[in-house]
C-alpha positions, 0 to 999 in steps of 0.5 A, a space after each residue: 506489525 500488520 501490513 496491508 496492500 494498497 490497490 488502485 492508487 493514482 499513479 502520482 501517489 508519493 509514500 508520503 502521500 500514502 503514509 499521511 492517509 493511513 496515519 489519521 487511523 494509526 501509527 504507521 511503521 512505513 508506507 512505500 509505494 511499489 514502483 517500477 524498477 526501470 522507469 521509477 513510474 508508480 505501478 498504482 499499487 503499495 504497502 503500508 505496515 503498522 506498529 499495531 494489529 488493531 490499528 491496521 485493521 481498522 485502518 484497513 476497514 476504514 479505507 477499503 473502498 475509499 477513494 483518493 485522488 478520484 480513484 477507488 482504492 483496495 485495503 486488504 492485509 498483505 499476504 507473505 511475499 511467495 518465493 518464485 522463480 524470475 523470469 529471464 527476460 531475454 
């Protein structure tokens, strides 16, 4: 599996939005795009995991710089998820 990090997505980017623009370059295990957790709003950014390397990084090479809905957006591969503390909000 190889997973890469969307930046700079329109806010109204669905994950079938996301997906359908990965897919022409790949075969795409899943594509979510990150929202928040209160309002349910975009948060401009998601990830897109491929069944394989190869794929995704050409994929990754492809799209980098591209732009989608009038937005320049940023492929990169995703780094692990760091574990850190959460922050009390109150």
């Amino acid at each position: 599996m190889y997973k890469v990090f969307v930046g700079g997505l329109p806010f109204a980017t669905t994950d079938d939005e996301l997906n359908q623009l990965f897919a022409a370059h790949g075969t795409v295990a899943s594509a979510n795009v990150v929202r928040d957790r209160e309002s349910g709003r975009s948060k401009g950014f998601g990830f897109v995991e491929f069944e394989n390397d190869e794929e995704g990084k050409a994929a990754e090479k492809a799209l980098n710089g591209s732009e989608v809905g009038g937005r320049t957006i940023s492929v990169a591969e995703a780094r692990p998820k760091e574990d850190r503390p959460r922050e009390n909000r109150w």
